[in-house]
C-alpha positions in Angstrom: 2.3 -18.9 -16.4 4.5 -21.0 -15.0 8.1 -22.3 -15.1 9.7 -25.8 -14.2 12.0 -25.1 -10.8 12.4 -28.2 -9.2 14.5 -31.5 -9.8 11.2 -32.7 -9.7 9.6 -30.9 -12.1 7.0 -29.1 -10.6 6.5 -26.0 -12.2 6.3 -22.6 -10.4 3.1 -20.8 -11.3 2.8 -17.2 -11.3 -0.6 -15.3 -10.3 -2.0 -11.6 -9.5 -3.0 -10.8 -6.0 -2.5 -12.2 -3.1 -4.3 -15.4 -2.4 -6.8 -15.4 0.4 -5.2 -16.8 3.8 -1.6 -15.5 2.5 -1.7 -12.3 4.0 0.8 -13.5 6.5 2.9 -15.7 4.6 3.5 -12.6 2.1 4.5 -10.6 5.2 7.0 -13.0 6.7 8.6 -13.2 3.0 8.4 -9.2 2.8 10.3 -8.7 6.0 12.6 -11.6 5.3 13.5 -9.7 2.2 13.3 -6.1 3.5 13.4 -6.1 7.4 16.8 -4.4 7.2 15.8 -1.9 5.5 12.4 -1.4 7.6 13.7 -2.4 10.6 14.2 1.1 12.2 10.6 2.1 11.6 8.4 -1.1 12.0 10.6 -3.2 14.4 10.8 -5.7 16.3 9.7 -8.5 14.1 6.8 -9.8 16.1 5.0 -6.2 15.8 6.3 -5.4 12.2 5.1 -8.7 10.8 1.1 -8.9 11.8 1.4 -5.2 11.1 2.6 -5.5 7.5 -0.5 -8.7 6.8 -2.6 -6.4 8.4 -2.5 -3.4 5.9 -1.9 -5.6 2.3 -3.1 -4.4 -0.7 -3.6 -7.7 -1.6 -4.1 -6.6 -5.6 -0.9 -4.6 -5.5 1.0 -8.1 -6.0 2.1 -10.8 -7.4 3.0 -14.0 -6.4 4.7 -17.0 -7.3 3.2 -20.7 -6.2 4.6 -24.1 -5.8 2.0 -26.5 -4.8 0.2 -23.9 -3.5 2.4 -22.4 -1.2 3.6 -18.7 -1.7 7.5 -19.3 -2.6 7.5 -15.2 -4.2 6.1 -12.2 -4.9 6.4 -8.6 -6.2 4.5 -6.1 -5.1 3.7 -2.8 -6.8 2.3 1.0 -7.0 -0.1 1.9 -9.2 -3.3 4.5 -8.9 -2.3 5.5 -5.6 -2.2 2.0 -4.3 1.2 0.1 -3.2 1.1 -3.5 -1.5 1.8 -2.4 1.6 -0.3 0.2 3.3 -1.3 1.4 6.6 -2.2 4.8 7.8 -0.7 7.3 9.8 -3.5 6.2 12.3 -2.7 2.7 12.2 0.9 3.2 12.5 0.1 5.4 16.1 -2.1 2.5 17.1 0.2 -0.5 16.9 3.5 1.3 18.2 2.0 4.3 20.4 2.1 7.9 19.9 5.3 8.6 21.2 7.1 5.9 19.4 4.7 6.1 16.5 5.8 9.7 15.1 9.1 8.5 14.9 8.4 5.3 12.9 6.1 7.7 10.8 9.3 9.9 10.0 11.5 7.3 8.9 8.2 5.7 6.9 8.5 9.0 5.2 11.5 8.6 3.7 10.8 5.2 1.9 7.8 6.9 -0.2 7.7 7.0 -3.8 4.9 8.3 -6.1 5.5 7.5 -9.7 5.3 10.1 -12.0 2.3 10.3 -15.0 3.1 7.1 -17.7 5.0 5.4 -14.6 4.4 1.8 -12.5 6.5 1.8 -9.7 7.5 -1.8 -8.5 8.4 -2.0 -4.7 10.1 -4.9 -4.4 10.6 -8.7 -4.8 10.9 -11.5 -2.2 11.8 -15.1 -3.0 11.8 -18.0 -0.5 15.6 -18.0 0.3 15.3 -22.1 -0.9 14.0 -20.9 -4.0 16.5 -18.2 -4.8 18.9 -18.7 -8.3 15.7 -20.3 -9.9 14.3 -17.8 -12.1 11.3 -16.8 -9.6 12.1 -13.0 -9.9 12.2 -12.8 -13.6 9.2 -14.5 -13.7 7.6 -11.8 -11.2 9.3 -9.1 -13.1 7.8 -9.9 -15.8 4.2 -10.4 -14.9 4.5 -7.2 -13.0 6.0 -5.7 -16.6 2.4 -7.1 -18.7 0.4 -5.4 -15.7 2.3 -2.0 -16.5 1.8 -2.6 -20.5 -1.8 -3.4 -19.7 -2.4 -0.2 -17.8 -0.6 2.1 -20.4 2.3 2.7 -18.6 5.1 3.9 -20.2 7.7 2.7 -18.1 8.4 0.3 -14.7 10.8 2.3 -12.0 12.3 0.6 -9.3 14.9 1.8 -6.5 17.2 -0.4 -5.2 19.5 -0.1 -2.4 23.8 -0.5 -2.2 23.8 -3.0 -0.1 21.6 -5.5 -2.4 24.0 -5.8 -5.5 22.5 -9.5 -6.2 18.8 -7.5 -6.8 20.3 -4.8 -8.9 22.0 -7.4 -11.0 18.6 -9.2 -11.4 17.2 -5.7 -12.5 19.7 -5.5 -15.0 19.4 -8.4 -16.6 15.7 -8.0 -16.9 16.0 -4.8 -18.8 16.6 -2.0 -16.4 18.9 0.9 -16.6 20.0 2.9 -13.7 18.8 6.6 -13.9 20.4 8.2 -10.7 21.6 7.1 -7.8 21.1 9.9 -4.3 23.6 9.5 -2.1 22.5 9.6 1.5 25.8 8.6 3.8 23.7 10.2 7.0 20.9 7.4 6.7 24.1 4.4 6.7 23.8 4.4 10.6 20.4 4.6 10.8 19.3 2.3 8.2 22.0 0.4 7.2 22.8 1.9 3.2 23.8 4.7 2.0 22.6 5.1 -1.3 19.5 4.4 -3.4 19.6 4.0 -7.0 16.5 4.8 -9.2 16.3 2.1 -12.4 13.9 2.4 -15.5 12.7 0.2 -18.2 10.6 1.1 -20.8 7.2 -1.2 -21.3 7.3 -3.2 -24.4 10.7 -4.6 -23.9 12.2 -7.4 -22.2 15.4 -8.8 -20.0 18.5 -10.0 -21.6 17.8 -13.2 -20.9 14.8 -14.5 -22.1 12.5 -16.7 -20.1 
């Protein structure tokens, strides 16, 4: 799959899992794209980063290529399985005990577990170079044939109120919001203060087409 990014021509291609020897290069783009959010559980950077490569379910994504370096991906949950991992143990290991159970508190609050029918998708990074180029609908929709492909019924994402540009993306790509849960007591501590659920049903596509 690929699409044509670059004055140059070169097309973007589009492949599941993570190739070998990306483990870290998909977990400097993850915490480009979500260290704000993570920040208060898996900072600072230089810890959170070799953490994150460390504990990849590297089958859980999919990534965008240009010339064979990782510009994208999306990662995903299905069968119990999300791209990033890490156990309770390994989370006590790399920040301590006493700094650990906190991180494992606020890790808490960022789990979902998609209901029967459901793929959850857990997010998209893009190279910030490579952003406004059609990289994300491109993921989205790879991660979209994975979910028709397992019988899904339906993708659900959650997207944050600080990131209007990746809820617009959602939007356009076929996604409706559900809910939204208002959590004003987390803006100080995390930086938003809401988190709204979006769905879209398998079998159909964005507005735009690719």
């Amino acid at each position: 799959m690929g699409l044509d990014t670059t004055d140059q021509g070169t097309p973007v291609t589009v492949r599941r899992g993570v190739p070998a020897g990306a483990e870290r290069r998909v977990a400097e783009l993850y915490w480009e794209a979500f260290g704000r959010k993570l920040g208060p559980a898996l900072n600072p950077s230089d810890k959170a980063v070799p953490f994150i490569a460390a504990h990849l379910n590297t089958d859980r994504a999919v990534c965008a290529l240009l010339d064979g370096r990782l510009v994208g991906l999306a990662g995903y949950q299905h069968g119990g399985r999300a791209l990033t991992g890490g156990s309770a143990r390994a989370v006590l290991r790399a920040y301590g005990h006493l700094r650990g159970l906190h991180r494992l508190l606020l890790l808490a609050l960022f789990e979902r577990h998609p209901a029967p029918g459901q793929l959850v998708m857990d997010g998209i990074a893009v190279d910030p170079d490579m952003r406004g180029r059609g990289i994300g609908s491109l993921l989205i929709e790879e991660v979209a044939a994975i979910a028709a492909e397992q019988d899904c019924r339906e993708i659900r994402l959650d997207v944050i109120d600080v990131n209007p540009r990746a809820r617009a993306l959602y939007e356009r790509r076929g996604f409706t919001a559900v809910r939204t849960e208002h959590t004003p007591y987390l803006r100080g501590l995390l930086g938003f203060g809401a988190v709204t659920t979006m769905h879209r049903p398998v079998g159909t596509r964005g507005a735009r087409e690719l």
